[in-house]
C-alpha positions as CSV (number, residue, x, y, z in Angstrom):
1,X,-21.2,9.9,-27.9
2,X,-21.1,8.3,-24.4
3,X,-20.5,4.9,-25.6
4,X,-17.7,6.5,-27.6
5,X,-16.5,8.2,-24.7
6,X,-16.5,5.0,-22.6
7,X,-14.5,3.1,-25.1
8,X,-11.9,5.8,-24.8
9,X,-11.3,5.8,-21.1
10,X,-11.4,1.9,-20.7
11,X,-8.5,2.0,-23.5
12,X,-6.7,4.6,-21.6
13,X,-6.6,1.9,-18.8
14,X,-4.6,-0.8,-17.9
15,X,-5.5,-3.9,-17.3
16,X,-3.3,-6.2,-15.6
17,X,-3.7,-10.1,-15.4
18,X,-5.4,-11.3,-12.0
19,X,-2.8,-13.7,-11.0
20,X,0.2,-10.9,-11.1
21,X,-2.1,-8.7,-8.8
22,X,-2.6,-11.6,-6.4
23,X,1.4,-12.8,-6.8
24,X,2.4,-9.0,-5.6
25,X,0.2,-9.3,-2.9
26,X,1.1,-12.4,-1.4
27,X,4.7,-11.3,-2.2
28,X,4.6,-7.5,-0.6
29,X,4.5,-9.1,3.7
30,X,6.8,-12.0,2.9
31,X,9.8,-9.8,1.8
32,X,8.7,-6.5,4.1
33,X,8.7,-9.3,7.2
34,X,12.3,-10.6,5.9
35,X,13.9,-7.2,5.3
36,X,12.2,-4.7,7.6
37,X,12.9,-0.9,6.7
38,X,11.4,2.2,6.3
39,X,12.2,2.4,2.9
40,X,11.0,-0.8,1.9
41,X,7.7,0.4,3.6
42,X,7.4,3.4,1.8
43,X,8.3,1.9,-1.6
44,X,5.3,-0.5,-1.1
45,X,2.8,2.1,-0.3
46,X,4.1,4.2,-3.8
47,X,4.3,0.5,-5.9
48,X,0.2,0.3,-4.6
49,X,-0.4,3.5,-5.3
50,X,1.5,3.7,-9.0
51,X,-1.1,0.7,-9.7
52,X,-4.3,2.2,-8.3
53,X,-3.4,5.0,-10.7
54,X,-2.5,3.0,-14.1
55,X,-5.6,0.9,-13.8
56,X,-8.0,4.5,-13.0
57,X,-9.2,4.1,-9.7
58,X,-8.4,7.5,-8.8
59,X,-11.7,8.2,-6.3
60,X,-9.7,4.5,-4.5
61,X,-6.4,6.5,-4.9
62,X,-7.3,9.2,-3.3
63,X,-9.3,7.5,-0.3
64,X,-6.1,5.3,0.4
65,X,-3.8,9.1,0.0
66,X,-6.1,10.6,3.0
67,X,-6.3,6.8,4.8
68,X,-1.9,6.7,4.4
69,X,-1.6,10.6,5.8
70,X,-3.9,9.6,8.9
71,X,-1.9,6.5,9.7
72,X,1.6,8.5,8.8
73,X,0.2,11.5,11.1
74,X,-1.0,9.3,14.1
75,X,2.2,7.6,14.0
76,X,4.4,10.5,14.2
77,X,2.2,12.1,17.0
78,X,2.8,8.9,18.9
79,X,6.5,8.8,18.1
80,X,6.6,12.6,19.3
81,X,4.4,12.8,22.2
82,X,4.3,9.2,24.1
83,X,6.7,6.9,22.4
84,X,4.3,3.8,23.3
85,X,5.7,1.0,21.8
86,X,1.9,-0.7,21.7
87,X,0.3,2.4,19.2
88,X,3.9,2.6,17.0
89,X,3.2,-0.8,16.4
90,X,-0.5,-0.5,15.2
91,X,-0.1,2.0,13.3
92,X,3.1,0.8,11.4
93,X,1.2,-2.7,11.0
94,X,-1.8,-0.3,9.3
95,X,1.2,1.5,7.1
96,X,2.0,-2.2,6.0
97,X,-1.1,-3.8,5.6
98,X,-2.7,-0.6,3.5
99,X,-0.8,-2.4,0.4
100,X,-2.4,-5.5,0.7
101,X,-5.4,-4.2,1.4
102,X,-5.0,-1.6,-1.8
103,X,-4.5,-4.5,-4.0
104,X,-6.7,-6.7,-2.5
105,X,-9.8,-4.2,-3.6
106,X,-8.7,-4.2,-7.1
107,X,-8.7,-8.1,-7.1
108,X,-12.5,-7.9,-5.9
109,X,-14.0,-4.6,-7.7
110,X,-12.2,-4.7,-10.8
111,X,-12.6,-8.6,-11.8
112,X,-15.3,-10.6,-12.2
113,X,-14.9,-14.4,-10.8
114,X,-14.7,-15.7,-14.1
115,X,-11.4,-14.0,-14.1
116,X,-9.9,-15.2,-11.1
117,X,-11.1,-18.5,-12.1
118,X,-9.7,-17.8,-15.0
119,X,-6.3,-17.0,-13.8
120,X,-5.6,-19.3,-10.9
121,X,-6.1,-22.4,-13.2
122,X,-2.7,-21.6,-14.2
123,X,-1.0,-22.3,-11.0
124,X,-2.3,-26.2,-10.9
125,X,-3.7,-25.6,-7.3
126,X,-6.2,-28.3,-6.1
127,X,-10.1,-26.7,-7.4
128,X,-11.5,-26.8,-4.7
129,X,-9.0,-24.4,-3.4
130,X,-9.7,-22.2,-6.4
131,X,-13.6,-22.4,-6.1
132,X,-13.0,-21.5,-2.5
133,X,-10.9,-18.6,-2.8
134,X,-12.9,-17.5,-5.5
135,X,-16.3,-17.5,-4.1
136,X,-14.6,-15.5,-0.9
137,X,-13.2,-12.8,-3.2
138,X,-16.7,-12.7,-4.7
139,X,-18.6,-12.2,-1.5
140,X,-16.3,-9.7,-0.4
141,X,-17.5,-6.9,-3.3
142,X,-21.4,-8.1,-2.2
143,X,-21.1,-7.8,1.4
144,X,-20.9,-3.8,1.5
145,X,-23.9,-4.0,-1.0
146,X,-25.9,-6.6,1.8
147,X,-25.0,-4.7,4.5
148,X,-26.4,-1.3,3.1
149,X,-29.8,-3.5,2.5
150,X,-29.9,-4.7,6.0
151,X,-29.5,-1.0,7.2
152,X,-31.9,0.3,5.1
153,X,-34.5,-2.3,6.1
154,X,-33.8,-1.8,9.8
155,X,-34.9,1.9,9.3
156,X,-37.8,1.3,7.3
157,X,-39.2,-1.2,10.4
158,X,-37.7,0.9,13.1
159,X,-35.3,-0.6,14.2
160,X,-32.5,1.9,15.8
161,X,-28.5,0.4,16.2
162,X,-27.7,1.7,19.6
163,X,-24.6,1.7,21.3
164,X,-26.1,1.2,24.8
165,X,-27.4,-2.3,23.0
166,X,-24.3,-3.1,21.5
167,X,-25.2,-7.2,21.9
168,X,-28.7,-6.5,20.5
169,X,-27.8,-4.1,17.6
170,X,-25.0,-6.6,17.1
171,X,-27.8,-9.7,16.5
172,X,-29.5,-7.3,14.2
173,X,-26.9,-6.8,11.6
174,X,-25.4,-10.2,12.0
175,X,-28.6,-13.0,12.1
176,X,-29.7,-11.0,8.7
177,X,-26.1,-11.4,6.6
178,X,-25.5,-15.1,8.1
179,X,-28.9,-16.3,6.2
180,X,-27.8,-13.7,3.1
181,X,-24.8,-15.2,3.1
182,X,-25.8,-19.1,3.4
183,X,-28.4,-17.6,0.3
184,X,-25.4,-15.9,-1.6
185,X,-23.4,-19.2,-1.6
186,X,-26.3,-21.7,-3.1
187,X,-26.5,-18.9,-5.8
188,X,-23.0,-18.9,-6.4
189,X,-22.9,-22.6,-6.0
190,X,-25.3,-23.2,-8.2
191,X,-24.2,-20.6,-11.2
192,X,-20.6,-22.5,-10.8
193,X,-22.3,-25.7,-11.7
194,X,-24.6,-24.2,-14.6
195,X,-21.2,-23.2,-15.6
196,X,-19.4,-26.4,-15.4
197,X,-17.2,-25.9,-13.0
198,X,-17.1,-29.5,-11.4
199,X,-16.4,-30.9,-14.8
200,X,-13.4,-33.3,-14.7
201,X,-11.9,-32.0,-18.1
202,X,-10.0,-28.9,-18.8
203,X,-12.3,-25.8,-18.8
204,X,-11.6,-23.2,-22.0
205,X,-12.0,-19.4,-20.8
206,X,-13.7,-16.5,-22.4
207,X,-10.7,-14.8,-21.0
208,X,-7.1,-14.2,-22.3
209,X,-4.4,-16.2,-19.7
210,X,-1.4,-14.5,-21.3
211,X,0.3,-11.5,-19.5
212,X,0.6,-8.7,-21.0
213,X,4.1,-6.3,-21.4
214,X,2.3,-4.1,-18.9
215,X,2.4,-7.5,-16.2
216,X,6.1,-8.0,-17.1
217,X,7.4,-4.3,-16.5
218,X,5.6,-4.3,-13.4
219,X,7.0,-6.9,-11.7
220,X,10.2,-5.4,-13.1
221,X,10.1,-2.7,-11.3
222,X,8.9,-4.5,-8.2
223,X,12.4,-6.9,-8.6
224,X,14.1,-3.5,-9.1
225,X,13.2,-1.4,-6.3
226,X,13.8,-3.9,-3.6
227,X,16.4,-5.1,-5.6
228,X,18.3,-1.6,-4.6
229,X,16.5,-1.0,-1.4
230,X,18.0,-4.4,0.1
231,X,21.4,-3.6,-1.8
232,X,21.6,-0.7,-0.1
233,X,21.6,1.6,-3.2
234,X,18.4,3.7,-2.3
């Protein structure tokens, strides 16, 4: 019954291809740096959000719902009450960034590397560019996971992070991930190469390259919406 119930929600889901997900997020700064507006602001935070939802991260949803109404309220309290230019600029740089950073997570928590891989092989960029970026977007998801361990171990020895050490505490969370991360990439290194990843001919994937409908109506409606935002329609 569970496993029956799990094939049910993941069908419920979307799944969109890697490389669109990474396209939109490169994409999002460019054309908010061109063409600057509020609007075009808020219709990037919404376009993040819309995806969040059709792929089923709602607990992500609603994290980056409370993180957006902190930001928006900060901001207006600022805009209200002091008018620094310096804080309106943070916190509409946070408003901006959110996006990226929304899309960004479902790049490294809902794909495995062999996806990206996968995916990127299609744009004809140089591999080690590819292995690069795809061993970065790999570590990312593990680093949270290493961090947690070096925490845990810290407290099981002792060993208090104080902020009237901040250099000491500092060497005891850093020192421990530098030599987990030097570890991490040998591992991944070495599981690339088991997997052929140096080979000199084309490599086949396990994974479907083709987008989906789903991929072409949402950059659609990306096109769309600042299509009429930067007509002046909306």
């Amino acid at each position: 019954m569970d496993l029956h119930a799990t094939k049910n929600e993941d069908k419920k889901k979307i799944k969109f291809h890697p490389l669109v997900i990474l396209l939109i997020n490169v994409t999002l700064p460019f054309i908010n740096t061109i063409f600057p507006s509020n609007k075009a602001i808020f219709f990037t935070l919404i376009f993040s959000l819309i995806l969040l939802a059709l792929v089923g991260c709602y607990k992500r949803l609603l994290k980056s719902l409370i993180y957006l109404l902190i930001f928006f309220t900060l901001y207006e309290l600022v805009l209200l009450y002091t008018e620094s230019v310096v804080f309106l600029s943070v916190f509409r740089m946070m408003m901006l960034f959110l996006p990226c950073i929304v899309l960004a997570s479902l790049l490294v928590f809902e794909y495995n590397s062999s996806e990206i891989l996968s995916a990127l092989q299609l744009l004809k960029l140089p591999k080690i560019f590819i292995i690069g970026l795809t061993v970065a977007l790999r570590y990312i998801s593990t680093f949270g996971k290493e961090f947690r361990l070096i925490k845990e171990s810290m407290y099981i020895r002792g060993v208090k992070v104080s902020i009237k050490h901040p250099l000491r505490s500092f060497e005891y969370l850093l020192v421990p991930q530098l030599y987990r991360c030097l570890n991490l990439s040998s591992e991944l290194t070495c599981a690339g190469l088991t997997k052929g990843i140096d080979a000199p001919h084309k490599r086949t994937s396990f994974y479907s390259q083709k987008f989906s409908f789903a991929d072409y109506m949402i950059i659609l409606f990306l096109i769309l919406g600042y299509g009429l935002i930067i007509g002046g329609v909306l």
